[in-house]
LOGUZA-305355 format. One record per residue: residue number from 1; residue in three letters; x, y, z of N, C-alpha, C in turn. Coordinates in steps of 0.1 Angstrom, whole numbers. Example, Ala and Ser with C-alpha at 12.3 -4.5 7.8 and 13.67 -1.06 7.14 Angstrom:
REM LOGUZA-305355
PT k r nu nv nw cau cav caw cu cv cw
PT 1 ALA 132 -57 78 123 -45 78 132 -33 78
PT 2 SER 128 -22 71 137 -11 71 129 0 79
//
This chain:
REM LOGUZA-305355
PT k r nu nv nw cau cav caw cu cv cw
PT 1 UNK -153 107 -151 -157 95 -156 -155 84 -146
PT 2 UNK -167 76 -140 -163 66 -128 -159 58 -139
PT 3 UNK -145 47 -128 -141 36 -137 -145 20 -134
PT 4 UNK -149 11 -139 -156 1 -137 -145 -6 -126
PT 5 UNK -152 -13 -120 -147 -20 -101 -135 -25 -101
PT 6 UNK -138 -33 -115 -124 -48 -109 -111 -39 -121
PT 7 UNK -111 -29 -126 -97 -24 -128 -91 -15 -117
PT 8 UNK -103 -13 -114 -96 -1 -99 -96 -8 -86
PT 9 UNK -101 -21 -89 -96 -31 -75 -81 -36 -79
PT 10 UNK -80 -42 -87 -64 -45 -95 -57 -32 -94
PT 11 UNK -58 -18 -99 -50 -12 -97 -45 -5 -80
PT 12 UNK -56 -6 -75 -54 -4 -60 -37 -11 -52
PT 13 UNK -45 -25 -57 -38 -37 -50 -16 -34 -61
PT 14 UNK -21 -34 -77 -2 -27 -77 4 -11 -71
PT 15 UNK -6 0 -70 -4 8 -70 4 7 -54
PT 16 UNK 1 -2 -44 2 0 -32 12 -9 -31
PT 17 UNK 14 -20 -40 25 -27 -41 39 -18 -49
PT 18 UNK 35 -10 -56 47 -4 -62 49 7 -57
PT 19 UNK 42 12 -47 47 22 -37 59 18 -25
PT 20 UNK 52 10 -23 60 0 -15 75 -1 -15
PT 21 UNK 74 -14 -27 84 -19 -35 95 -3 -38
PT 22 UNK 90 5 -49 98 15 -51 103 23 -41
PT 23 UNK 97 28 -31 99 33 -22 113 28 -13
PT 24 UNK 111 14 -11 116 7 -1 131 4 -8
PT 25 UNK 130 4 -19 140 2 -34 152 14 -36
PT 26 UNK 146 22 -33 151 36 -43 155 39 -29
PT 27 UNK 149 37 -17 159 41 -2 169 31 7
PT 28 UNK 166 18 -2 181 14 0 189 17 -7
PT 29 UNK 186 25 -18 196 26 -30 204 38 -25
PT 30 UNK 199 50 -23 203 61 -17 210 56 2
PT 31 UNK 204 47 12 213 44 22 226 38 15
PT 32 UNK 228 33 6 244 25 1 248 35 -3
PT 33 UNK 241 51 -8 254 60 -13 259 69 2
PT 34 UNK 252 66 11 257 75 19 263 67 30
PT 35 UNK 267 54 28 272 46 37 269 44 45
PT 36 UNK 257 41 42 247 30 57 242 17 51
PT 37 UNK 241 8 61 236 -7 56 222 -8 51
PT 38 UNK 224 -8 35 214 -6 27 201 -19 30
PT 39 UNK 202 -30 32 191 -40 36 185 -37 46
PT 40 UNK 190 -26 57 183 -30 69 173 -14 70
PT 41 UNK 180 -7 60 170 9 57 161 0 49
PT 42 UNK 158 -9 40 154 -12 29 140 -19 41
PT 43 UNK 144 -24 50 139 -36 57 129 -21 67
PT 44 UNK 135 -12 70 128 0 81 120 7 69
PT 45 UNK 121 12 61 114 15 49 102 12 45
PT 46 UNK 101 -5 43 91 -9 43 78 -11 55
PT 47 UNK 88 -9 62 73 -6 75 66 4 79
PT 48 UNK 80 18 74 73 32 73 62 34 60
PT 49 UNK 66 28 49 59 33 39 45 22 38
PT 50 UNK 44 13 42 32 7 45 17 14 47
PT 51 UNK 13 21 58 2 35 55 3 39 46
PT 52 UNK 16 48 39 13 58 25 13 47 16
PT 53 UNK 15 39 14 9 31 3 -6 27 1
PT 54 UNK -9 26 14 -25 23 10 -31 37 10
PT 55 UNK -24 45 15 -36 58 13 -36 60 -4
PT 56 UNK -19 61 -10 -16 65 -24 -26 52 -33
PT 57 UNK -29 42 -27 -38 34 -32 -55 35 -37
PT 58 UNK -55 39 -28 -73 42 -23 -77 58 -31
PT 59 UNK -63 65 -32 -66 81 -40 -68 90 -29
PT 60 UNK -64 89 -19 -62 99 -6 -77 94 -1
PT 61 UNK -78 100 14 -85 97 24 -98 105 21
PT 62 UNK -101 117 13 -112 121 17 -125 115 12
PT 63 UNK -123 110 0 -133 100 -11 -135 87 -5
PT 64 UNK -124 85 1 -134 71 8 -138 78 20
PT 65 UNK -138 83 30 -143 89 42 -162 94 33
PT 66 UNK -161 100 22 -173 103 14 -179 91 13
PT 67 UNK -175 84 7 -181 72 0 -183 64 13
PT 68 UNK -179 63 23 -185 54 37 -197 62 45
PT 69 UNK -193 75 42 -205 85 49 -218 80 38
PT 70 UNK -217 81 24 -229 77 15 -233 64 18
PT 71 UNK -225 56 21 -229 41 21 -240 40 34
PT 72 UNK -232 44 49 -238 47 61 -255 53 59
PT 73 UNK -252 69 57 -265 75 60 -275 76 45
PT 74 UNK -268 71 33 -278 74 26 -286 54 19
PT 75 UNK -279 47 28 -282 32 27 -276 25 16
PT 76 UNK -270 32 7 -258 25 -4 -248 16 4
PT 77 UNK -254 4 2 -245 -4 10 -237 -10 -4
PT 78 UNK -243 -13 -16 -230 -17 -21 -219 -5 -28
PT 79 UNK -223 10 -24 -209 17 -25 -199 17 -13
PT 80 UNK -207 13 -4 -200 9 14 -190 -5 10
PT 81 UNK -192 -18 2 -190 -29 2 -179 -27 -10
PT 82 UNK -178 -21 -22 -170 -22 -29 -161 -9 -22
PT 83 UNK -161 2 -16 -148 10 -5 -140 -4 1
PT 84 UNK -150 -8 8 -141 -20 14 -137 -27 9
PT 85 UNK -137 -33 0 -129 -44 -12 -117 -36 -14
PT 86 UNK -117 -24 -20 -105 -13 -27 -96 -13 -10
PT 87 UNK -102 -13 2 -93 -11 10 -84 -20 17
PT 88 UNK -95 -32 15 -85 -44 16 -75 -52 2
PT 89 UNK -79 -45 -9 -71 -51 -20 -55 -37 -19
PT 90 UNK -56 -26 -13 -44 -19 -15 -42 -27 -2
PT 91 UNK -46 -30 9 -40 -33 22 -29 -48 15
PT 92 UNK -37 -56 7 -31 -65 2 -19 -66 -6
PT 93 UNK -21 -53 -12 -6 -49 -22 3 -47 -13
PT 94 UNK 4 -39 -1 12 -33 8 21 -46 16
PT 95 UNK 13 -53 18 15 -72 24 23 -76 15
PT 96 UNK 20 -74 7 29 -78 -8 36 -76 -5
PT 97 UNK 37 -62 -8 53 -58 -10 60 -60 4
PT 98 UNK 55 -59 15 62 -63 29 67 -72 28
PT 99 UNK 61 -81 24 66 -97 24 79 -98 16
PT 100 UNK 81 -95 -1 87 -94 -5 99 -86 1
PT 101 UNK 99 -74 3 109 -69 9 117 -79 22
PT 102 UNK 110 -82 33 113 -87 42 118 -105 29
PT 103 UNK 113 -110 25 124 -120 23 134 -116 11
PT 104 UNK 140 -104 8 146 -99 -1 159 -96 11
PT 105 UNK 153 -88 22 165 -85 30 167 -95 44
PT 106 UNK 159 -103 46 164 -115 60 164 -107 69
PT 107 UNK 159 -94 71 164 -86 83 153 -99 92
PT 108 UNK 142 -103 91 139 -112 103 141 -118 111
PT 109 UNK 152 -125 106 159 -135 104 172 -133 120
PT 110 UNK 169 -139 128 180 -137 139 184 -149 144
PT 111 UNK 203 -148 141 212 -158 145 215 -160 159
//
């Protein structure tokens, strides 16, 4: 069943934000049990998990690689135009959560 645009543009954009977020969450939580400085794993975290968030966003890489080949060679440009909306609205969640992370832990921040 395809799902109409703007819930799967909204979901793109939390799914990549709460990959993020959780991700970045749940591995500072685990650096504090093993005694390492949990903000600054929390702060490295968030830049690793950045890519897998938008892929876990978008529903893995092969459906949009499809859906850009159909847009390309079979002249569907607005299946080409709404891929790219879904790729910049998970890229957006991911920024999200960067952001938040980074002003959550100050790691930027040098005295």
């Amino acid at each position: 069943m395809v799902e109409p645009f703007f819930p799967e543009f909204f979901k793109a954009y939390f799914i990549a934000l709460g990959v993020l977020l959780g991700g970045s969450l749940l591995g500072g939580f685990a650096s504090f049990f093993m005694g390492q400085p949990p903000l600054t794993e929390m702060y490295r975290l968030s830049n690793i998990l950045r890519i897998w968030a938008i892929i876990a966003a978008i529903g893995g890489t092969f459906d949009t690689v499809y859906s850009f080949e159909r847009g390309f060679l079979d002249g569907e440009t607005k299946v080409l135009f709404k891929q790219f909306l879904l790729i910049l609205s998970a890229l957006g969640g991911a920024n999200t959560g960067a952001m938040i992370i980074n002003w959550l832990t100050q790691e930027h921040v040098s005295s």
